[in-house]
C-alpha positions in Angstrom: -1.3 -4.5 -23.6 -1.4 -1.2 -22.9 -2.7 -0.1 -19.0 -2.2 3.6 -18.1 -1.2 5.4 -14.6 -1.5 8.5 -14.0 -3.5 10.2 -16.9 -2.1 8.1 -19.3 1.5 9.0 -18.2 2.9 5.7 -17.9 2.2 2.0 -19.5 1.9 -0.1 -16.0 3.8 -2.8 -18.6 6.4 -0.4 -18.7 6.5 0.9 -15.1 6.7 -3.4 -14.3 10.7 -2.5 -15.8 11.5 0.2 -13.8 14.8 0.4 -11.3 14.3 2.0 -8.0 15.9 5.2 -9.5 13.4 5.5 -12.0 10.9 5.1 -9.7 12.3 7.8 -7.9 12.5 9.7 -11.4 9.0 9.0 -11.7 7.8 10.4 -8.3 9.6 14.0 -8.9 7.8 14.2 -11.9 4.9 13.7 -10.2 5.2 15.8 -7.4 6.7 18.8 -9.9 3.7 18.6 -11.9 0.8 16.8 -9.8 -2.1 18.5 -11.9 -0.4 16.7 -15.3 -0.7 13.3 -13.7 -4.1 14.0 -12.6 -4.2 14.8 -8.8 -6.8 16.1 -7.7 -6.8 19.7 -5.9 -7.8 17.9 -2.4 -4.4 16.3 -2.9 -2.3 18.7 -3.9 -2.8 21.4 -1.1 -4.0 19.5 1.8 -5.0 20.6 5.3 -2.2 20.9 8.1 1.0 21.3 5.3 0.3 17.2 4.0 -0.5 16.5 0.6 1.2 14.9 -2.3 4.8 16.4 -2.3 5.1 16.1 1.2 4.4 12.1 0.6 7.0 12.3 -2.1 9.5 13.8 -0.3 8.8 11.4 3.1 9.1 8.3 0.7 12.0 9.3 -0.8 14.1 10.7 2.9 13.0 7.0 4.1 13.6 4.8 1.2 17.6 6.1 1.3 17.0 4.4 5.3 17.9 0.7 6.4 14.4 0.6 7.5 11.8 2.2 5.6 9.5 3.7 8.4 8.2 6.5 10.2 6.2 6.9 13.4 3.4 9.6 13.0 3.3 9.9 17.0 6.7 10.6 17.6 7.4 14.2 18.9 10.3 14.4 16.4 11.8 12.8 13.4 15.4 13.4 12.8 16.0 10.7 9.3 19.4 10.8 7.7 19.1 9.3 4.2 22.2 8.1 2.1 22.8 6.7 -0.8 25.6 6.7 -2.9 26.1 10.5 -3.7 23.0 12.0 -1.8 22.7 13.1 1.7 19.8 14.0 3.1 19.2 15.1 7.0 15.5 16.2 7.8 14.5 17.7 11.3 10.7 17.5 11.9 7.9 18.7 14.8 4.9 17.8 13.1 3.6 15.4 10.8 0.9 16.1 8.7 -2.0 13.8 9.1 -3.1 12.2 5.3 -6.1 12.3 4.4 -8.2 9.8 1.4 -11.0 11.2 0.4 -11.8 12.3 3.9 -10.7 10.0 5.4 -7.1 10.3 7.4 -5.1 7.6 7.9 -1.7 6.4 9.0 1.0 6.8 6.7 3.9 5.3 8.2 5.9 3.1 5.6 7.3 3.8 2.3 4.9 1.1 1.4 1.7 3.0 2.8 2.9 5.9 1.3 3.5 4.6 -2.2 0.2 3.3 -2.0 -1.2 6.4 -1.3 0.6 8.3 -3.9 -0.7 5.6 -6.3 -4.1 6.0 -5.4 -4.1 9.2 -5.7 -2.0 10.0 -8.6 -4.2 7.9 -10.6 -7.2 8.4 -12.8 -7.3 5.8 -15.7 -11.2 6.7 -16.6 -12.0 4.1 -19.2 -15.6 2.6 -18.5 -14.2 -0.8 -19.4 -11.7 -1.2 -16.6 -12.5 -4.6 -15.0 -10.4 -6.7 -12.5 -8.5 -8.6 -14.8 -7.9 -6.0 -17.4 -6.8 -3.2 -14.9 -6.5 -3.8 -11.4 -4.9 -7.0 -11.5 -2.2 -5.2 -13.5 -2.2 -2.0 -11.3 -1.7 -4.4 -8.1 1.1 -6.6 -9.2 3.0 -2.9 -10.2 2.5 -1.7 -6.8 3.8 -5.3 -4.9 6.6 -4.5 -7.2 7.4 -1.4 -6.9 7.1 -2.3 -3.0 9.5 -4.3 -3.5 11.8 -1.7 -4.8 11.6 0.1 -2.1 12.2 -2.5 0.6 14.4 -5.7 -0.7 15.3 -6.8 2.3 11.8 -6.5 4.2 10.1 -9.7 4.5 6.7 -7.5 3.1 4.0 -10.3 2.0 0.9 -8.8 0.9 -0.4 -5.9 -0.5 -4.2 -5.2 -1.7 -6.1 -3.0 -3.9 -9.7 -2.2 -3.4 -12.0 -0.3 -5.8 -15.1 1.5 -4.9 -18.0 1.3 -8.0 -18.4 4.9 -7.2 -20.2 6.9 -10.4 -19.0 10.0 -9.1 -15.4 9.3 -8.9 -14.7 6.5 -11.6 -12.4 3.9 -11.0 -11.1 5.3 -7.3 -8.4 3.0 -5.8 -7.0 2.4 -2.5 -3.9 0.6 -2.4 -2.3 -1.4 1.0 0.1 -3.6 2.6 1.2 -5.0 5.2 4.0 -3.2 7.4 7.2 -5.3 6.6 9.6 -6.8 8.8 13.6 -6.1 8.2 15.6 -9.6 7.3 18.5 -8.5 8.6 20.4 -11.6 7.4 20.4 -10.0 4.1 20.9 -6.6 4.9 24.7 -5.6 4.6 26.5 -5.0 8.3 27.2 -1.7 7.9 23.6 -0.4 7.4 21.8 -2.9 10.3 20.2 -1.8 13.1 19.3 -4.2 16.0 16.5 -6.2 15.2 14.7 -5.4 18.4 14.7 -2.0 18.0 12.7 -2.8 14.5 10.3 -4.8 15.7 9.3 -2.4 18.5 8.4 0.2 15.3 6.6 -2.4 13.4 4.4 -3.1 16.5 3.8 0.5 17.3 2.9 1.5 13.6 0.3 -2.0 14.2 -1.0 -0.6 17.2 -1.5 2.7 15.5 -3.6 1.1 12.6 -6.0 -1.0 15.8 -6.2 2.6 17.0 -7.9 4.1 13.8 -9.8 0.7 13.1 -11.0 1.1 16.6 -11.4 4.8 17.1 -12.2 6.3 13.9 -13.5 3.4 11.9 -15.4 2.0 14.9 -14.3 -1.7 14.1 -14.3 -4.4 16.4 -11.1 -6.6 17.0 -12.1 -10.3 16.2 -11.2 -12.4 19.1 -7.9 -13.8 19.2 -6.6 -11.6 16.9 -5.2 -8.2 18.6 -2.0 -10.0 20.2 0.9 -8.5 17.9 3.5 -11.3 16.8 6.2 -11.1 14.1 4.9 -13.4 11.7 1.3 -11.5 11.9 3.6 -8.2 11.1 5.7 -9.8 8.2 2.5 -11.9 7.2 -0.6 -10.1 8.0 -3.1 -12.2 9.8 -3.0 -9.9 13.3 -5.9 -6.9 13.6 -4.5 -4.3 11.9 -1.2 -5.9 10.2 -3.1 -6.5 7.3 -2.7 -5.2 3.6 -6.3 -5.0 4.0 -6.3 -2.3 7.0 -6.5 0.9 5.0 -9.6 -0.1 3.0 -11.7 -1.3 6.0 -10.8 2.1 8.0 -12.4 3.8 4.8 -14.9 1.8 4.0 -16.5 1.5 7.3 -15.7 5.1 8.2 -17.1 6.6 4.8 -19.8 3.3 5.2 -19.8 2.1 1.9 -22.3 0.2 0.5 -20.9 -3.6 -0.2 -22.1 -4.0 -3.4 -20.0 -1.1 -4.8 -16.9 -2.8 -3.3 -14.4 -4.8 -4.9 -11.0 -5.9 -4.5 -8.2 -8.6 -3.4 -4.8 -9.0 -2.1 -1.7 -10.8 -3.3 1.7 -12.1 -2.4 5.0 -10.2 -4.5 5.2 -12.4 -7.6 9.0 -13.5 -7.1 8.0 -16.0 -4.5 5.6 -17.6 -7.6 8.5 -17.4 -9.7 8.0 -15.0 -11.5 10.1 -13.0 -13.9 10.2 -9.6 -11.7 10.7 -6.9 -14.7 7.9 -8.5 -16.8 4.0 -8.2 -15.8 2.2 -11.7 -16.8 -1.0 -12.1 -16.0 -0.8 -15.8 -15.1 1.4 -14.7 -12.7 -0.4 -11.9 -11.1 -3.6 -14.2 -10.8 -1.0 -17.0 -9.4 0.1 -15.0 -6.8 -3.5 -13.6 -5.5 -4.7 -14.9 -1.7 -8.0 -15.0 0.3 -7.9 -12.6 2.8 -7.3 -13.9 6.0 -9.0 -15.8 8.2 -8.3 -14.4 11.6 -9.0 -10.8 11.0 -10.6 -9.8 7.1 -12.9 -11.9 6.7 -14.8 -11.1 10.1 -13.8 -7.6 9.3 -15.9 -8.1 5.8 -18.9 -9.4 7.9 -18.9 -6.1 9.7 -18.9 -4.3 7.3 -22.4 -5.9 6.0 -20.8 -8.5 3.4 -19.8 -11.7 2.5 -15.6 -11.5 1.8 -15.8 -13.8 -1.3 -18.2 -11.5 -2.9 -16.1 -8.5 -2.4 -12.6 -10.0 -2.7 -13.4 -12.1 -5.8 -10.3 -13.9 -5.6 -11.6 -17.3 -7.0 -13.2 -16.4 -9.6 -10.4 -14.1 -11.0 -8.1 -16.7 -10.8 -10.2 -19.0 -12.7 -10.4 -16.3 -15.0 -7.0 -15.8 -15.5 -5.8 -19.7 -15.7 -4.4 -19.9 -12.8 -4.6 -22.9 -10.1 -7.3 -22.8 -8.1 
């Protein structure tokens, strides 16, 4: 099976195998040459200095980090990166905002800004891309490269959503949730207190109830706006969901249900599955309903019925997997 990325540049069958250094590989390339792997211009030279090599370059300062993440309203970022032979040190006053198709939103993990590079950096344009046959695949490449990128975060869901869009074929918009540090299995000499992490990871969730709030004009379901560590590790807390970035387009940009589609899934080595090897029994396996407390009200309000927009059922069935 063949499923290409980025114009073609890369077999997602073949990206499932990559180490996190040729991950990294892969992301200069991209960022030397964004017009070969199909960016489009919007992405390339965006408004207020942002844009795709910026995202490159803020992934990679804070994937070499014990805790891959960033605050977009600090007044300044000082991140020393090391790993092995390279030393970064990066002294920042401002930080672009990101923008998707319009839309800005807050980039503040290596895993949101993977995703965005993914969705953007992406333009397989064959007319018979369906769920199973190419976002399935494309899903389970991000959860791993996620995974990559953060091995000792306790990150459990990420999403893709698709938008049946004529004028832009086959858009994406990937997500996850914001990841929690185990520190148990991070080594001594690169923890940080635990406290201190969890005091980020609630900021960057109140951040994302900011832009669902203010700029998205969603309403928090009841009960579901008190920030706790499993919602931040699991999802399930208004705006901690892998889910977040698609409703602050979709009901900003007000997108028509019926040209939605999409679902979320778990990383497939808690299913156990092989981790350098895309199945597709594993991939459906490891798929999820989106949560109760927060998505699936957020799906009503955006006009639609979740289990006809995140078809997880159905794709499972599809796919073999236990329903």
């Amino acid at each position: 099976m063949r499923v290409n990325l980025s114009n073609g540049s890369l077999d997602i069958t073949v990206g499932f195998a990559y180490t996190r250094a040729d991950l990294f590989a892969y992301l200069i390339r991209i960022k030397a040459e964004p017009v070969k792997y199909h960016v489009p211009p919007q992405y390339i030279n965006a408004p207020g200095g942002g844009g795709i090599a910026y995202e490159i370059d803020k992934l990679l300062r804070l994937a070499y980090t014990c805790y891959p993440m960033n605050l977009n309203n600090c007044q300044k970022l000082i991140v020393k990166c090391r790993d092995q032979n390279a030393t970064y040190e990066v002294s920042q006053t401002h930080i672009p905002a990101c923008h998707y198709d319009g839309v800005e939103l807050p980039l503040n993990t290596v895993y949101d800004s993977l995703g965005w590079i993914m969705s953007t950096a992406n333009a397989n344009q064959a007319p018979a891309s369906t769920a199973r046959n190419y976002y399935l695949p494309l899903l389970a490449l991000y959860a791993k490269w996620c995974r990559l990128l953060g091995p000792n975060d306790n990150n459990a869901m990420v999403h893709i959503a698709w938008f049946n869009d004529t004028a832009v074929p086959h858009r994406v918009l990937l997500g996850s949730t914001i990841g929690v540090p185990n520190l148990d299995s991070v080594n001594t000499t690169m923890s940080v207190r635990r406290s201190e992490n969890l005091a980020k990871a609630t900021n960057t969730a109140r951040e994302r109830q900011h832009y669902l709030n203010d700029v998205a004009r969603l309403q928090c379901p009841p009960g579901s706006s008190e920030i706790s560590e499993q919602g931040l590790s699991q999802g399930g807390n208004y705006g901690c969901c892998a889910e977040t970035f698609f409703f602050i387009y979709a009901a900003t940009k007000k997108v028509p249900v019926d040209k939605i589609q999409g679902f979320a899934m778990t990383p497939q080595a808690k299913h156990g599955a092989a981790d350098n090897v895309y199945t597709e029994l594993a991939a459906a396996t490891a798929l999820r309903d989106p949560c109760p407390e927060a998505c699936q009200k957020l799906c009503t309000q955006l006009g639609g019925n979740w289990q006809n927009m995140l078809k997880v059922l159905e794709l499972r069935r599809a796919c073999g997997a236990k329903v």
